[in-house]
C-alpha positions in Angstrom: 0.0 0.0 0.0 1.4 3.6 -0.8 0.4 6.4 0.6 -1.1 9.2 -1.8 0.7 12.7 -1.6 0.8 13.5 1.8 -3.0 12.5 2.1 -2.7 9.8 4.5 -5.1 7.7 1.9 -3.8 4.2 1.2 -3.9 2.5 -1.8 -2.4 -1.0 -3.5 -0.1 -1.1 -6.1 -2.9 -2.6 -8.6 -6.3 -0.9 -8.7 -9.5 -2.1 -10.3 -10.7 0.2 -12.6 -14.8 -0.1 -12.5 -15.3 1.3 -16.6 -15.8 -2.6 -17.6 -18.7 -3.0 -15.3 -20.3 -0.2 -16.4 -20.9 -2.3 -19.2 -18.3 -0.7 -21.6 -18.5 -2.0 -25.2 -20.4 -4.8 -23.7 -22.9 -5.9 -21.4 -21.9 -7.6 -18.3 -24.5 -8.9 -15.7 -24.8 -8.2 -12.3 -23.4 -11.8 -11.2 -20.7 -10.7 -13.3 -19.5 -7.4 -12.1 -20.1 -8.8 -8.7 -17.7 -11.5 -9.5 -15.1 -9.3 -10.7 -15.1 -7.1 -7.6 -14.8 -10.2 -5.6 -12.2 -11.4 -6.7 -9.9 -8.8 -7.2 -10.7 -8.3 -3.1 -9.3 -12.4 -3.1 -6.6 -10.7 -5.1 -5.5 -8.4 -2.4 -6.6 -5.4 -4.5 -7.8 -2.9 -2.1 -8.2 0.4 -4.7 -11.1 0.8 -6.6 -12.0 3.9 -9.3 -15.3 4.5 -10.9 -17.1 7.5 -12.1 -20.6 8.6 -13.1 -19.7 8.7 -16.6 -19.0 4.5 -16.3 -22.6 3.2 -17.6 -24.6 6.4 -16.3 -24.0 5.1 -12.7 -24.0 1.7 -13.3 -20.8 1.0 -12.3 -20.9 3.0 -9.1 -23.8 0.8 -8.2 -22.3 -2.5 -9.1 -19.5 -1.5 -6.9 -20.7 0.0 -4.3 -23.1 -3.4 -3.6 -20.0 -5.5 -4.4 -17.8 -3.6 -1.4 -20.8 -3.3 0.8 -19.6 -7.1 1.8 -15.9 -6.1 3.3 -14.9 -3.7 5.9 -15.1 -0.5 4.6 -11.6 1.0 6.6 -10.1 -1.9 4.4 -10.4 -0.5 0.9 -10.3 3.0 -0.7 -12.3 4.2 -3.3 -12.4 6.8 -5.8 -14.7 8.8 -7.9 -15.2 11.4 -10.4 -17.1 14.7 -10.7 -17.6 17.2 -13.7 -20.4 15.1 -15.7 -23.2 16.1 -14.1 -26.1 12.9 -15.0 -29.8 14.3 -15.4 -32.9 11.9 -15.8 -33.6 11.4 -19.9 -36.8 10.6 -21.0 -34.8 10.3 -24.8 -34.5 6.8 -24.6 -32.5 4.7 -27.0 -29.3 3.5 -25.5 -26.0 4.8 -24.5 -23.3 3.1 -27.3 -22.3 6.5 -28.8 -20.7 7.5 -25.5 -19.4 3.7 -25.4 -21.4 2.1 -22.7 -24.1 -0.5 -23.4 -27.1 0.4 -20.8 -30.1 2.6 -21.6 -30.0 6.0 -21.9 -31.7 6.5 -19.0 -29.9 10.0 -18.4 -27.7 12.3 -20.0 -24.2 13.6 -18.9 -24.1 17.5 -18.6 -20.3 19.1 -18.4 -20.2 20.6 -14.6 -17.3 22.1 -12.9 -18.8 24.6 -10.9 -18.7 24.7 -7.2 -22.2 23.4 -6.9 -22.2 20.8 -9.4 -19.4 19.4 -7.7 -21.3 18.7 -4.8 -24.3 17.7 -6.4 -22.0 15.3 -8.4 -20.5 13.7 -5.3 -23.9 13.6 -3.6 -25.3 11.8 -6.4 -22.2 8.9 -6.6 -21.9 8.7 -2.4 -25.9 7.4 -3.0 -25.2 5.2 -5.7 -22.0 4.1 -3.8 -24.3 3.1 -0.8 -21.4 5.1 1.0 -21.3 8.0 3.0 -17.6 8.8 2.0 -15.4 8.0 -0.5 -11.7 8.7 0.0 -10.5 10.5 -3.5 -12.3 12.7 -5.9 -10.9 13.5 -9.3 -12.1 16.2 -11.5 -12.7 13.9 -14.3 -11.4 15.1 -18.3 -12.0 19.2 -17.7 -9.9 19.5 -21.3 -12.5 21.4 -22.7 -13.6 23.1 -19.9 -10.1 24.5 -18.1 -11.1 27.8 -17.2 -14.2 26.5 -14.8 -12.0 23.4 -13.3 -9.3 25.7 -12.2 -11.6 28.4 -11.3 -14.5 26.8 -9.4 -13.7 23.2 -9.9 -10.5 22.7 -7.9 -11.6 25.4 -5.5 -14.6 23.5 -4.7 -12.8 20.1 -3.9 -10.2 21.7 -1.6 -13.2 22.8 0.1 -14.2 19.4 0.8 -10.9 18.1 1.3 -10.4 20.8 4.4 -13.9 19.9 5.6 -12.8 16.2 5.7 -15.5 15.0 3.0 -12.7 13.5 1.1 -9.5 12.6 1.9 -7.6 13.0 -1.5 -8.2 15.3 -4.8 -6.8 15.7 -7.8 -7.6 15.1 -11.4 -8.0 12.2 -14.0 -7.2 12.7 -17.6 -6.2 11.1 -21.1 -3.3 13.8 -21.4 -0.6 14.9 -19.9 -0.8 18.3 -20.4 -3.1 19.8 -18.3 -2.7 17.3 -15.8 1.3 18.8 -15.6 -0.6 22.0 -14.7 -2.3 21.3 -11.6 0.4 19.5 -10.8 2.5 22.3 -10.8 -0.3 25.2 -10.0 -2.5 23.8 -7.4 -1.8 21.3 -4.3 -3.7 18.5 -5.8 -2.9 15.0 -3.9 -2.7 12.7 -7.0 -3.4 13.2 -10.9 -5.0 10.0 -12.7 -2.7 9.6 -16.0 -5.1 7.3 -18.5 -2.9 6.0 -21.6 0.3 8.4 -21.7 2.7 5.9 -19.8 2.9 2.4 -21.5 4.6 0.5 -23.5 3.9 2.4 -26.3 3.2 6.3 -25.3 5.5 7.5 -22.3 4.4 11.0 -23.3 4.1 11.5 -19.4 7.6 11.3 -19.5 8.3 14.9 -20.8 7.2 17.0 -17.4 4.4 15.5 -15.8 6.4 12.5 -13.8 9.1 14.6 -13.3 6.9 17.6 -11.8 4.9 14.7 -9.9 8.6 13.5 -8.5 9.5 17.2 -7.7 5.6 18.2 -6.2 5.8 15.2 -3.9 2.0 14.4 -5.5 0.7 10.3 -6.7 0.6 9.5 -10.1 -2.0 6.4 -10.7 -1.7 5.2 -14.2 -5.1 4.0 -15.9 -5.0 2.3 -19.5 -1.8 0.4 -19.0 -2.8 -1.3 -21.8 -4.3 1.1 -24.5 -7.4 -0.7 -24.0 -6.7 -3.5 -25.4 -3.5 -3.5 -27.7 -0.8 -4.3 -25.0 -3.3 -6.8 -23.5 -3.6 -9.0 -27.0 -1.7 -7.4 -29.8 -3.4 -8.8 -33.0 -5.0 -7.6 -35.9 -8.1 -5.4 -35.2 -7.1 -4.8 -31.3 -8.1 -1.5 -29.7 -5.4 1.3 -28.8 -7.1 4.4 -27.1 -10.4 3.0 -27.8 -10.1 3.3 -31.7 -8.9 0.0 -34.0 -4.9 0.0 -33.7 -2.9 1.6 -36.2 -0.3 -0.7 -38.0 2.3 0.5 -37.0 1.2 0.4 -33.3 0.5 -3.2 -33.5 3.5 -4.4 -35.5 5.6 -2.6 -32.5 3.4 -4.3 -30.1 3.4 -7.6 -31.6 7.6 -7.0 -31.8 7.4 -6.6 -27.9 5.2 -9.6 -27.3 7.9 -11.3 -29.2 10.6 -9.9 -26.8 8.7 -10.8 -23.4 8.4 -14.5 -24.8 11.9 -15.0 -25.3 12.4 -13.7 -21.9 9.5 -16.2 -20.2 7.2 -13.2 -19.5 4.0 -12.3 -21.1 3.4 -8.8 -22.5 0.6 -8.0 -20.3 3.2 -8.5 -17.1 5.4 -6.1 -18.9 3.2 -3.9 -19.5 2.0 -3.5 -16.1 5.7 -3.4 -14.6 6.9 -1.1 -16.9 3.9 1.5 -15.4 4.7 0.7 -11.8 8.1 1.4 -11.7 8.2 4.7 -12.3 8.9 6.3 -8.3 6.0 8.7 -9.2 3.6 5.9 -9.7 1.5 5.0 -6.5 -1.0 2.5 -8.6 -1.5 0.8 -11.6 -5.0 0.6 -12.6 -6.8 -2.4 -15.0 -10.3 -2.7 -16.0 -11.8 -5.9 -16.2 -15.4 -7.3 -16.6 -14.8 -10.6 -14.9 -13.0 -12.6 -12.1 -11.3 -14.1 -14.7 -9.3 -11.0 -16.1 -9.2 -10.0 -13.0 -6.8 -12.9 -11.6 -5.2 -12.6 -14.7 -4.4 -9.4 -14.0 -3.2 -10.1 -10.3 -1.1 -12.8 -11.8 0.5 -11.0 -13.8 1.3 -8.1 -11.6 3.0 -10.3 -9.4 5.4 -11.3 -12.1 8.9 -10.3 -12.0 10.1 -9.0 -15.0 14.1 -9.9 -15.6 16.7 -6.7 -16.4 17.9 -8.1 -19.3 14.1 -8.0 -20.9 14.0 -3.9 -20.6 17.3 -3.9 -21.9 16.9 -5.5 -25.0 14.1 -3.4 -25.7 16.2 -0.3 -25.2 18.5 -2.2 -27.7 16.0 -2.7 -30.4 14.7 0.8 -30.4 11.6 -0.5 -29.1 11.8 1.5 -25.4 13.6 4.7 -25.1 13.4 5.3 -21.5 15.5 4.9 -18.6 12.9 3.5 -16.4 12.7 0.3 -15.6 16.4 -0.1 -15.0 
């Protein structure tokens, strides 16, 4: 367990990431998301993130009746606020914004002071909790001026009044995320997709300015949704069907990790964790199944001489690991 900024919230070194339950892409039942949640507690996972925006609330729901049956002082959870959900009489379904429920509401772009709480009412109740323990604005790209202006104002608030115990703010860039980094006292930033395998954009300023800030860096999308995790024709990278040259690099490094007894997934989600700005490593999954999987191969040591010879082969050009 690592401790988040100087927060004093915990969390472990592999997170479950609650998207997949929210019936991303897919549907997944109840049984199933309940499953999932289960066993990465038998995993000794004891961080779990979700948002609104995760099947309209599904996924806050499915997780929040999942952890209702351990000790809540045993596990930390996280949420999101900045889409606002509203009841939709619309109907149809939600696919275009890549979750398969009913469009039983519609997501309306919030920061402001007051829809900041209303947001974190809203998830506490689907939760089932009365707290959670990290709040992230969640992709203000479009809407900068508000998140720094009202947004992060507002959950400083809450963090002084001991609502929350961590803030900070969860993004697909690395950009803005540098920014509050370096302008605000933020606990943790959640970095989705910019340190893998294959994009270590992060790399430029934000994990240095994390390193020098003394604030957590968890790392979602360890593997591009898909690509890192199977690299074959028609696999997913940032949610889109891989470009070629993305998954003839991939499938090169999948080639590497078998020579060197590992599979690409464990090197995927090693190369994330060892960066000394990285408190947790994040992975989605929709079933007990990936979920061990994923446990399993977190717990695999990855040998020297495997980041080497990708340093060798132009395929890694980092330091990190060493």
């Amino acid at each position: 367990m690592t401790t988040l900024g100087s927060s004093g919230v915990r969390v472990s070194g592999l997170g479950f990431g609650a998207g997949a339950i929210g019936n991303l892409f897919t549907e997944v039942s109840d049984e199933q998301a309940h499953e999932a949640v289960t066993a990465a507690w038998q995993s000794g996972i004891r961080y779990f993130d979700t948002a609104p925006h995760y099947g309209l609330g599904l996924a806050e729901r499915r997780l929040g009746e999942a952890l209702s049956a351990f000790p809540r002082s045993e596990f930390t959870v996280s949420t999101k606020v900045g889409r606002r959900l509203e009841p939709s009489t619309d109907g149809g379904d939600d696919l275009a914004d890549g979750f398969a429920v009913p469009a039983t509401h519609r997501r309306v772009w919030d920061f402001s002071a007051d829809g900041v709480r209303r947001t974190l009412e809203a998830s506490l109740e689907r939760l089932g909790l009365d707290r959670v323990d990290v709040v992230y604005l969640h992709d203000p790209d479009d809407h900068a001026d508000e998140a720094f202006r009202e947004g992060y104002p507002a959950l400083e608030k809450l963090r002084s009044e001991g609502v929350v115990g961590a803030i900070g703010a969860g993004m697909n860039q690395a950009g803005m995320l540098t920014r509050f980094v370096r302008e605000t006292d933020v606990d943790v930033v959640l970095c989705a997709g910019r340190y893998t395998l294959l994009d270590q954009s992060a790399c430029t300023e934000l994990l240095p300015a994390a390193v020098e800030r003394g604030v957590s860096v968890v790392i979602g999308g360890p593997f591009n949704s898909g690509l890192l995790a199977d690299p074959r024709p028609g696999a997913t990278y940032d949610y889109a069907q891989a470009p070629g040259d993305l998954l003839e690099r991939a499938l090169r490094m999948r080639e590497v990790a078998e020579r060197h007894g590992i599979s690409l997934r464990a090197a995927a989600l090693a190369f994330c964790a060892a960066h000394p700005a990285v408190a947790s490593v994040l992975v989605g999954a929709r079933s007990a199944a990936e979920v061990r999987d994923a446990a399993d191969r977190f717990a695999t040591p990855v040998p020297p001489d495997f980041w080497q010879e990708l340093r060798d082969t132009g395929l890694l050009t980092t330091e990190e690991p060493s």
